[in-house]
DODOTOR-106921 format. One record per residue (C-alpha): x negated, y, z; chain. Coordinates in pm, 1 decimal, decimal comma, always signed. Each point is the difference from the previous one (the first is absolute). Layout:
BEGIN
[[X; Y; Z]; A];
...
This chain:
BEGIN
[[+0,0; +0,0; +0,0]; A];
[[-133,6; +326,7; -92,8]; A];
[[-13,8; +262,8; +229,3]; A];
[[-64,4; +341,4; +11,7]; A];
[[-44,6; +111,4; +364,5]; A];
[[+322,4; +115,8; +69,5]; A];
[[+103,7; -380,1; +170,0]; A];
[[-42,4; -17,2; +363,7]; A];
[[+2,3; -384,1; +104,2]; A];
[[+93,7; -150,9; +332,7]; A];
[[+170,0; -274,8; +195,4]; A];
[[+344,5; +22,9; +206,8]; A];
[[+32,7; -404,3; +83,7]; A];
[[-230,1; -247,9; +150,1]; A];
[[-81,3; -329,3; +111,1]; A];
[[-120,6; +104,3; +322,1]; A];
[[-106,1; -195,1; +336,4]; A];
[[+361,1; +112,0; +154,2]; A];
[[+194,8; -148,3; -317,7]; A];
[[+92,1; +151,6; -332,6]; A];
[[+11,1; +410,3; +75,4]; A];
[[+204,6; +187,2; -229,1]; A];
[[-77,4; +376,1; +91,8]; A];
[[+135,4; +282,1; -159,1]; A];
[[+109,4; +279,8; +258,6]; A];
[[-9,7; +353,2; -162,6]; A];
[[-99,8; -168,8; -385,8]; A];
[[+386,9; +88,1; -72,8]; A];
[[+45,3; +325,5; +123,1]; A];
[[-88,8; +229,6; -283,0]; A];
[[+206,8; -217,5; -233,5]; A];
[[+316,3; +133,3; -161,9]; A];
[[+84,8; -318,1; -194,1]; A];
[[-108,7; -390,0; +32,5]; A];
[[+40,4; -256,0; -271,2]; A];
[[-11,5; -374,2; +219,9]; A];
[[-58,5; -261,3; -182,7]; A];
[[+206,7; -314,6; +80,5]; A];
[[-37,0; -352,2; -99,3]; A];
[[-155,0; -352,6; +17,5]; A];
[[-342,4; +74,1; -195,1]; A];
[[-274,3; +153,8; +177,2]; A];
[[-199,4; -33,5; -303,0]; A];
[[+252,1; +210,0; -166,5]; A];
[[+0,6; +276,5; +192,1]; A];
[[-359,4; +8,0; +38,4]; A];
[[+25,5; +45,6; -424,2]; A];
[[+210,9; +267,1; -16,7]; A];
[[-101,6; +162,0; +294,8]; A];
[[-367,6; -47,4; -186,1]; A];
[[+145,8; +92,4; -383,0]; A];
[[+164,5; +347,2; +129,1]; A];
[[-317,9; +88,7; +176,5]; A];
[[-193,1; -56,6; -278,9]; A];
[[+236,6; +250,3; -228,4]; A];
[[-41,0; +284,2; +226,1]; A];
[[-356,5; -49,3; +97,9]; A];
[[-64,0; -8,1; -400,9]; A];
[[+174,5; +351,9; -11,3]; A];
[[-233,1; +103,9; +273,4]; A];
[[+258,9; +35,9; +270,1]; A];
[[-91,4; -46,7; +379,2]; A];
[[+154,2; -319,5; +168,2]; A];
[[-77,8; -190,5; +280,3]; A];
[[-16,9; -378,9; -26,6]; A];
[[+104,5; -198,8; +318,5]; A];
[[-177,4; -353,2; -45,6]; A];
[[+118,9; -372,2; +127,3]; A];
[[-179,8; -102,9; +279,8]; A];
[[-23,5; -354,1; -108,0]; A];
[[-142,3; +125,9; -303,7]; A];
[[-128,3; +310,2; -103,0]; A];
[[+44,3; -16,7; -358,3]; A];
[[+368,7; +36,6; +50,6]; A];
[[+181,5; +232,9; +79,4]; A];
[[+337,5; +102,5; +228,3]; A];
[[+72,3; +335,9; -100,2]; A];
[[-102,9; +352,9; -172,9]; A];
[[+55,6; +287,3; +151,6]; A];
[[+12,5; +341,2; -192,7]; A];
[[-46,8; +262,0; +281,9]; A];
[[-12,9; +282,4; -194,3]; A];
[[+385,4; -90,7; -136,0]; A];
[[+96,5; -108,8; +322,6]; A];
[[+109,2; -353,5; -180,4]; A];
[[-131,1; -341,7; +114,7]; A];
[[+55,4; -331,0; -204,1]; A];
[[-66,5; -328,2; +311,8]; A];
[[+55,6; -380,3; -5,7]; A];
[[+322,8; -93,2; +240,9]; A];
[[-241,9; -145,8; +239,4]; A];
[[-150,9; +320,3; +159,2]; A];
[[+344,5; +115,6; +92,6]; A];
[[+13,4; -261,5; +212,4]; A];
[[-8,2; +69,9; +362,3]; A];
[[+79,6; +404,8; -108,4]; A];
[[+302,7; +155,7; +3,0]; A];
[[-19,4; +271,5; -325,5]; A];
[[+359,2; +116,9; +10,2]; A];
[[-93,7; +287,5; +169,1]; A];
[[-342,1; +68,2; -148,0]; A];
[[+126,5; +59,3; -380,4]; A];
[[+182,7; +223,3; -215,2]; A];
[[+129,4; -266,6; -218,0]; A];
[[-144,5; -369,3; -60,4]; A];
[[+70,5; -192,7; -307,2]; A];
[[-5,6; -415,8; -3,9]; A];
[[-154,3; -128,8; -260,3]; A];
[[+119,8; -411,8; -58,7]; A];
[[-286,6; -159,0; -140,8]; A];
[[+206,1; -367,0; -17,1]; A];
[[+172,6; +75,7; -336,8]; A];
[[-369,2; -1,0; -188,4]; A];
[[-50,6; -380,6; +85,4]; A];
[[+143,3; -311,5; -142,7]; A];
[[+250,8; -50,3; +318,5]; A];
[[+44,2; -352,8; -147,3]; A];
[[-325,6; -112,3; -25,6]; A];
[[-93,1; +144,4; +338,9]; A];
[[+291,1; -243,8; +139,0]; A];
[[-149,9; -275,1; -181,7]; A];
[[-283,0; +40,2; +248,5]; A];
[[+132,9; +148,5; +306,8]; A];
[[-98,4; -383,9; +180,1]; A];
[[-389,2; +144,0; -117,2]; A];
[[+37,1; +314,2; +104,1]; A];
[[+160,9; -77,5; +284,3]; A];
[[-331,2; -219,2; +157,0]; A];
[[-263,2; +243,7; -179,7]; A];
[[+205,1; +290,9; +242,2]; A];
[[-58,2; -184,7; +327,6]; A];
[[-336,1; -122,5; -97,4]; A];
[[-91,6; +353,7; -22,0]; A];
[[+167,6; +58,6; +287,3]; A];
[[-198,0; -217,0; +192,1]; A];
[[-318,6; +76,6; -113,7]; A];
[[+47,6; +391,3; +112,5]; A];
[[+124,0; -97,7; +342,1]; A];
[[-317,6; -221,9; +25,5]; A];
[[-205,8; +324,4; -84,6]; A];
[[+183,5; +201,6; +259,2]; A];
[[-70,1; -306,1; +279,8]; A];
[[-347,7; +36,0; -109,1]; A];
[[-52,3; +398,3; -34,0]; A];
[[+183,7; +0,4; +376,3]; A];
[[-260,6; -272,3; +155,8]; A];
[[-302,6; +221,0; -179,8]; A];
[[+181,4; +344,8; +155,0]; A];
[[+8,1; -189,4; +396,8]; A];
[[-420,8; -84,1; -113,5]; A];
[[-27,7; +378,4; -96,2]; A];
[[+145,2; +83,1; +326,8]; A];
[[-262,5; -185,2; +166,4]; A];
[[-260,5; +219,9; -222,1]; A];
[[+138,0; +331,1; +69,1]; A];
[[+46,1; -97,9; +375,7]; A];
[[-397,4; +39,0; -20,2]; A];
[[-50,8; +316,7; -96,9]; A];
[[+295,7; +173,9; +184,0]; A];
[[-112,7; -124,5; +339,0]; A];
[[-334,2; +199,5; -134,2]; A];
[[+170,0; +286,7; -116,6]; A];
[[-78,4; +381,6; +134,5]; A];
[[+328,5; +113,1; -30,4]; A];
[[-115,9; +354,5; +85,1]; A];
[[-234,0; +1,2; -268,5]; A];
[[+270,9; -115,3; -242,4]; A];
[[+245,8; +238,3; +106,8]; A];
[[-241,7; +265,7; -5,2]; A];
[[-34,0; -59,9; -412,3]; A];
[[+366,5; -43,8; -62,9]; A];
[[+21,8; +382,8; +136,5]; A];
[[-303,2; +67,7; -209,7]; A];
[[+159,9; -126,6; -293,9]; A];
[[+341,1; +123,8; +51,6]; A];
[[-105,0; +383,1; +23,2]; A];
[[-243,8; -96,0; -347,5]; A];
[[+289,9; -155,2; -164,9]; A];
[[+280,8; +220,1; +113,8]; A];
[[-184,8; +349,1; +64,3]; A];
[[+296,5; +202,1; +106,8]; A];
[[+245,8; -145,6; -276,1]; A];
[[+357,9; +58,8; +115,7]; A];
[[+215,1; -58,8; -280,6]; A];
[[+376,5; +131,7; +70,0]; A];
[[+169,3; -325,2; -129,8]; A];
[[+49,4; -385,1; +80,7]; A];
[[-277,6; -197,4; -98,2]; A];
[[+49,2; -307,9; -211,5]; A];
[[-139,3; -282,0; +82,2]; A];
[[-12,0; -317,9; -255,3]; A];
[[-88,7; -348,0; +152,5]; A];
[[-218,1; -221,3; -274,7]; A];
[[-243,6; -281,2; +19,3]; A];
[[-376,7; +98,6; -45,9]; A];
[[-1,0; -327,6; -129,3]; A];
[[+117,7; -388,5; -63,7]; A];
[[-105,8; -315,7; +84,6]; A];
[[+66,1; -152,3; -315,9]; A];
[[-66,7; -365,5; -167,5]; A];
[[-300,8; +87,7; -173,7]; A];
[[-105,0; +119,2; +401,3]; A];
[[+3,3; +412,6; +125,2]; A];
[[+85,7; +265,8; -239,0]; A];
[[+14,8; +363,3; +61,1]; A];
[[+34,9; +340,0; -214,8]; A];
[[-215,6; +231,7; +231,2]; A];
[[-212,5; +140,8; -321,2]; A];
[[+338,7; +101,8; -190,3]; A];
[[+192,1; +119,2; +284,9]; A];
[[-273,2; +259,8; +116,4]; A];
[[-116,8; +48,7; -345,1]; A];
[[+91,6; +348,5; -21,0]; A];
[[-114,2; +52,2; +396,2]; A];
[[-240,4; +270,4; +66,2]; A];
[[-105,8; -110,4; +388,4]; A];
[[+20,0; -344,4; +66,7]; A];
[[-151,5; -125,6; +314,6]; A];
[[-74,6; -346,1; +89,1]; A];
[[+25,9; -148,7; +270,9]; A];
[[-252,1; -315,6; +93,5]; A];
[[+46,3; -176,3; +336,1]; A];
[[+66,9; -387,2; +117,8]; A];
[[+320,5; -153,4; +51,1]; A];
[[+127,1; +205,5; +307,2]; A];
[[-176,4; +288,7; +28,6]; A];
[[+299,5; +267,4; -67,4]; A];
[[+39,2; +29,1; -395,8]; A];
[[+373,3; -31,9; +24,7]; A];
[[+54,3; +134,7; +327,0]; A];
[[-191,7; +304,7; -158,8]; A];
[[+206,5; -16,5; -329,1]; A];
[[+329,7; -31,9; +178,9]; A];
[[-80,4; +342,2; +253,1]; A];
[[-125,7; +191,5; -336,3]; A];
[[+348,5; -103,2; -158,8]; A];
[[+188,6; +102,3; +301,9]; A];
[[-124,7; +353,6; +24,4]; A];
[[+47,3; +26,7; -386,9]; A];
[[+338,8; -56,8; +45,9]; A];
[[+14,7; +280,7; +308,6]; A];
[[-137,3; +228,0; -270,4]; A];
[[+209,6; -50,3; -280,4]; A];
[[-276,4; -108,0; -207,4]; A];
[[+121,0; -326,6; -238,4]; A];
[[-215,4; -317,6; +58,1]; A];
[[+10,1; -348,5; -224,3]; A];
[[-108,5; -209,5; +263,4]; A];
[[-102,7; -373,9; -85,9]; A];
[[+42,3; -301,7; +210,8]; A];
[[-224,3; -276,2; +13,2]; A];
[[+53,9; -306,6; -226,2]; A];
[[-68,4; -190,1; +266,5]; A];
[[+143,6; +102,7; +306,1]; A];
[[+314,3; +206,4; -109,2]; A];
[[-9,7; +210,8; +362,3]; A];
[[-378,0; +143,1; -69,7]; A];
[[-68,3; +223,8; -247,6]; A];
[[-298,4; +90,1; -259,0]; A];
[[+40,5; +294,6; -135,6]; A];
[[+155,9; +380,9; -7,5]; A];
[[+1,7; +184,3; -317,1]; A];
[[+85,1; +385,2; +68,5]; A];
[[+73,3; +124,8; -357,1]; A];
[[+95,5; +334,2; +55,2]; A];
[[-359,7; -12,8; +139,9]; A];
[[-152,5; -187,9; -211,4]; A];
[[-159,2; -200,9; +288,3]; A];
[[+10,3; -391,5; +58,5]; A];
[[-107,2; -207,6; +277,0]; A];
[[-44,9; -340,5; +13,3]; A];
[[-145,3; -342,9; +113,6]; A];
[[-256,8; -88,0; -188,0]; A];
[[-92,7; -330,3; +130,1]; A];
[[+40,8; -348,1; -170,6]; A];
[[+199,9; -99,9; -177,5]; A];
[[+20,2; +361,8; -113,2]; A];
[[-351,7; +119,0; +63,1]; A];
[[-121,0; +272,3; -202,2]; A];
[[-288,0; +282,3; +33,5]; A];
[[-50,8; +343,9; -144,0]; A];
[[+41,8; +98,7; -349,8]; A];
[[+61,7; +382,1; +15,6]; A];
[[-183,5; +225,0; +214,5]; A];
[[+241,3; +84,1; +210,7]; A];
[[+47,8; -322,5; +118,2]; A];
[[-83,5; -64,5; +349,0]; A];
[[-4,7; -313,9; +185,0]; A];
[[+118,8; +14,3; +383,4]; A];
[[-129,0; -341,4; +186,1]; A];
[[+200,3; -19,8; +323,3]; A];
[[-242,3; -300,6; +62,0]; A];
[[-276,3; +262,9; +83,4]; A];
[[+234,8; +283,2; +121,8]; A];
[[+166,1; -222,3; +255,0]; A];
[[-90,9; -376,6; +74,0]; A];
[[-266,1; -50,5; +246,0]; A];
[[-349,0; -17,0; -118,5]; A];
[[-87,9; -419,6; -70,2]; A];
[[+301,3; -152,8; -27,0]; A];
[[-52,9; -136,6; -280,2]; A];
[[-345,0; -167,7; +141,5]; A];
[[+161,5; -79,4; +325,7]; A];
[[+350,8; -184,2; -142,3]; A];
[[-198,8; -130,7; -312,4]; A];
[[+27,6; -354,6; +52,5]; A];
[[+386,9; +23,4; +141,4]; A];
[[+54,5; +267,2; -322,4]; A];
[[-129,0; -270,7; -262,9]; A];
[[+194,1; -237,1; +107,3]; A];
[[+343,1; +219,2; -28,5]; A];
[[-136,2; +115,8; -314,1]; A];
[[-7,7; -389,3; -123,7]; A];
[[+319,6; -77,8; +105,5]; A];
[[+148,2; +307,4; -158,2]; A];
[[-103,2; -65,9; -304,0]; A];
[[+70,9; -316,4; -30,6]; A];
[[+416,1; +96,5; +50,1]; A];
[[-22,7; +266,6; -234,8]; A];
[[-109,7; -248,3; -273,8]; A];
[[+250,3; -192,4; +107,5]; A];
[[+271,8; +155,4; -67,0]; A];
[[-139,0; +165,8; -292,1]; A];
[[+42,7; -346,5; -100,4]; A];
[[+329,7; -40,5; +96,2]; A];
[[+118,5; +280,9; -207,8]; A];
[[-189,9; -114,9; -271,5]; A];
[[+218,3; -277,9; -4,9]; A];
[[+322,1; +204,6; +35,3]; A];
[[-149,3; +183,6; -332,5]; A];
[[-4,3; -329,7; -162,7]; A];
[[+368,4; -65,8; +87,4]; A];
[[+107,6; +382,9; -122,9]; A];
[[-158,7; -54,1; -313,6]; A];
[[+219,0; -383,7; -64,8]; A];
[[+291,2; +196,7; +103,3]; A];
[[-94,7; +300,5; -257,1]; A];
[[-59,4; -236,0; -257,4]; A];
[[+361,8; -146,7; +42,3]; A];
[[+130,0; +383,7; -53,5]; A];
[[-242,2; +89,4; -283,7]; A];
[[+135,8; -281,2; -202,0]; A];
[[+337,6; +132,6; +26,7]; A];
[[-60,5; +369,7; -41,1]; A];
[[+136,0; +204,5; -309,6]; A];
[[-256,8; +225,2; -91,1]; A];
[[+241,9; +224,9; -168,6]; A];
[[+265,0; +15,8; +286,8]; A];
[[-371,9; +110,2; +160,8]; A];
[[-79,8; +257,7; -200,1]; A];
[[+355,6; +163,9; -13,8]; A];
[[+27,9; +9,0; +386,5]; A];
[[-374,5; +160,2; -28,1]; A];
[[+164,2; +245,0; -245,0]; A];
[[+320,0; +101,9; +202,4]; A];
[[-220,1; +82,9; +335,6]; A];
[[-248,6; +241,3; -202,4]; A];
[[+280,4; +129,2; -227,4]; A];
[[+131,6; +95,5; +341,9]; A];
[[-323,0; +171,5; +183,0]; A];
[[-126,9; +129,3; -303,9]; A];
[[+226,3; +295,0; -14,6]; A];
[[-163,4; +123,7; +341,8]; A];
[[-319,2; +20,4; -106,5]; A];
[[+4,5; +361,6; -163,3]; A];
């Protein structure tokens, strides 16, 4: 897919160590019309979702992609901020209640493009291809949750060798560099996202295209418990106080932790920058903050090394695991995609394509 810098990419589900986390407080705000898209294919709505992207990216208009957590080459919806319009798969309504969040919203029944008949033929297949999935996600979630208690174990480390004085003592540091003496006189928005997915092909994240267009980005090192998202969630807590609007991203991981803040209006992101998102300067006005030196008492490392490794190991191991696990889930979307593909008319398809844009296009100028 050709793009042009105008797509901003990022996730809003995940397969997470606390279950499948579909998060998308304050994503539907701005909106002034939805177009859900209902029916049995994923597949399908992945393609469309996919086909109309392409057609406005192609015309050099800005979109954001929201990509499947299972996997990232799909996607669950397009969202055209600028015309207040958003195009989603069914399945990240779910858990949501939108009736109050849009001007108008628009079903779109993606059923009548397949071969109904021939689907029915093989509903016994689908049927066992479903719950085979099924399975193999809730095995990933059993395993993501036993590597989350081991991660507790690592970060229990490291905050019983904390200086929490030190730590809050840079959060105020940072706050009054961040947020000067910004007071804006309006509500701030906050949007919940994912800074990234544990997917079957194993951890994927966006960070680069999300903060592409950031001038200050700061980030922050540190071990497993030593304040990054205790940090992330205070900075995000006195944006709000200020009025200033904050994406903030959870972990793919651990849904109740977060990674990152981007402040656009300030064009100013912070984030984790640890595996299995670790990056390192690339502008100059990058600056890396490592809490581990700020705030964690001097040798811990040396002094918990052998009792670290070991947690380390074990970790691991769980995370490839259920990497695994989904893996195999990915296998058992793709016999169930193949079922729909087989059935799909392409020119039903391409006329559905055609109403949407026919629909948006207007808005554009």
């Amino acid at each position: 897919m050709m793009e042009t810098g105008t797509t901003m990419h990022y996730f809003s589900t995940g397969n997470t160590a606390r279950g499948y986390f579909n998060i998308n407080e304050g994503n539907w705000e701005q909106l002034t019309k939805l177009f859900v898209i209902q029916g049995q294919a994923f597949n399908g709505k992945s393609a469309l979702l996919r086909n109309i992207a392409n057609h406005f990216i192609a015309n050099d208009i800005k979109i954001e992609l929201l990509h499947y957590a299972l996997d990232a080459e799909a996607i669950t919806g397009v969202i055209l901020s600028t015309l207040q319009i958003g195009i989603v798969a069914e399945e990240l309504l779910e858990g949501h209640d939108a009736d109050n969040a849009f001007l108008e919203i628009e079903i779109v029944d993606l059923d009548g493009i397949y071969n109904l008949e021939q689907l029915t033929s093989r509903q016994q297949n689908l049927i066992e291809f479903i719950a085979k999935k099924n399975e193999a996600c809730k095995n990933a979630y059993d395993t993501y949750a036993e590597a989350l208690a081991i991660h507790d174990e690592w970060e229990a480390i490291y905050i019983g060798n904390t200086d929490f004085e030190k730590l809050n003592t840079l959060t105020d540091k940072l706050t009054e560099i961040i947020f000067e003496d910004i007071d804006f006189p309006k509500n701030s928005m906050q949007q919940h996202r994912f800074l990234g997915a544990a997917t079957a092909k194993g951890a994927v994240d966006f960070v680069p295209n999300l903060t592409a267009t950031i001038q200050k980005r700061y980030l922050l090192k540190g071990r497993p418990g030593s304040g990054k998202s205790t940090l992330l969630k205070k900075l995000a807590q006195f944006a709000k106080q200020r009025g200033i609007d904050v994406e903030i991203y959870h972990c793919g991981f651990d849904p109740h932790s977060l990674d990152m803040l981007i402040f656009r209006e300030l064009s100013i992101a912070i984030f984790d920058s640890t595996a299995p998102h670790e990056y390192f300067p690339t502008h100059g006005s990058d600056e890396i903050i490592d809490l581990y030196k700020v705030a964690i008492l001097p040798k811990t490392d040396e002094i918990f090394a052998e009792q670290l490794n070991f947690i380390a190991s074990r970790y691991k191991q769980k995370m490839i695991e259920g990497t695994e696990y989904l893996a195999l889930a990915k296998g058992w979307q793709d016999q169930i995609d193949l079922h729909f593909i087989d059935a799909l008319d392409s020119m039903k398809m391409r006329e559905l394509e055609h109403q949407i844009e026919q629909q948006i296009y207007p808005l554009v100028n």
